[in-house]
N, C-alpha and C positions, 0 to 999 in steps of 0.2 A: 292404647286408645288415643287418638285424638282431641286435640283439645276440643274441635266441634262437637264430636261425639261426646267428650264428656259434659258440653252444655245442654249438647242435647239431652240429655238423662238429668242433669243438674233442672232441666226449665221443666221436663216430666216429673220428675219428684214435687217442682215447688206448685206444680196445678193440682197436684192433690193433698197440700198442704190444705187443714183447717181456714185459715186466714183466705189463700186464694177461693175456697169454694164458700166460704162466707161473702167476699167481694164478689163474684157471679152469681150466686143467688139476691144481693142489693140489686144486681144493674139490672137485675131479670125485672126484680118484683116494679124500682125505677122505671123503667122501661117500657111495662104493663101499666101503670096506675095512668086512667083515664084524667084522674083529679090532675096529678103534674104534666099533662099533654096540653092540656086546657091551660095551663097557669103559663108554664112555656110558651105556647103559641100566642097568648095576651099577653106576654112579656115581649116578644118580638116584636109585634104591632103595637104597641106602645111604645116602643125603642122606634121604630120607623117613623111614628107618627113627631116623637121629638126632634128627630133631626131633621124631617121635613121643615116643620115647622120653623127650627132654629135657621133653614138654610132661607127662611123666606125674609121680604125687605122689610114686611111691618111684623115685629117679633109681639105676638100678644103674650107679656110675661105670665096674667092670669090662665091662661090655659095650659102654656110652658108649663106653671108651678102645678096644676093638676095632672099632670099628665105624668110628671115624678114621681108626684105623692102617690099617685098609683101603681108607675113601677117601683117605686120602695114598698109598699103593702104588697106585690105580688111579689116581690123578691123575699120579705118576711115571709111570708105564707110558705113557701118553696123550701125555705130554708129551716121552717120550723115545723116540715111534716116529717110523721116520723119513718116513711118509707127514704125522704133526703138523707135525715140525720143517720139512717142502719148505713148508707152507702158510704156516705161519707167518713164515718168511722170504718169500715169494712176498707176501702180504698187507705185509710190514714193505718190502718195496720199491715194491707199490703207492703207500702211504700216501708216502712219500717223493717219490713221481713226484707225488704231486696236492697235496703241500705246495710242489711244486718252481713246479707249473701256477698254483696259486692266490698263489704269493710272486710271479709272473711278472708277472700277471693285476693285482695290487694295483702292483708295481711302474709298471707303463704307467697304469694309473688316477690315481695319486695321486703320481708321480714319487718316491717311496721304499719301501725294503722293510718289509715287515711287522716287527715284531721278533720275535726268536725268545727270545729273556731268556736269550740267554747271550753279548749284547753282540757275535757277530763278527759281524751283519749294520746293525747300528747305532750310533748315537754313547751309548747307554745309555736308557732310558727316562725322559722327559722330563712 
């Protein structure tokens, strides 16, 4: 086998890993929810309406400052629904499984782990 070929079987195996079909079921339900299309979409246009604004000659601070306060409360709201928080953990354990594949992967290649800079996977960086 080839080492493509063996990736290829390697990235088949990890999409039907728990972790991967837990992260495609977040970006679906993500994806779907009417509420974060709407909260995205008013984040955007808030974002555009700041830098408008900021690029103009007479800067009115008082509208500037509402216009934050509002994308920070749509950036809260986003951040603390709970279809954000499933993907985002769903994704933060992805990332852990293919740090886990690729530490694996360099291990057998090179007979040592990668380092991670926080010393418990090696003798310090050298």
């Amino acid at each position: 086998m080839t080492i493509f070929e063996l990736a290829s079987e390697l990235g088949k195996t990890i999409s039907k890993d728990e972790r991967m079909i837990r992260m495609e079921n977040a970006k679906k339900a993500y994806d779907q929810s009417e509420k974060i299309s709407k909260l995205m979409m008013e984040y955007g246009i808030q974002q555009q309406a700041l830098t408008t604004m900021g690029d103009s000659e007479q800067i009115d601070t008082d509208a500037l400052t509402r216009i934050q306060d509002r994308i920070d409360e749509i950036y809260a709201e986003i951040t603390t629904d709970p279809i954000f928080k499933e993907l985002d953990e769903a994704q933060a354990a992805v990332n852990e499984l293919m740090q886990s594949v690729n530490n694996t992967i360099m291990y057998h290649a090179t007979g040592s782990t990668p380092c991670s800079h926080d010393y418990s996977t090696c003798g310090g960086c050298h």
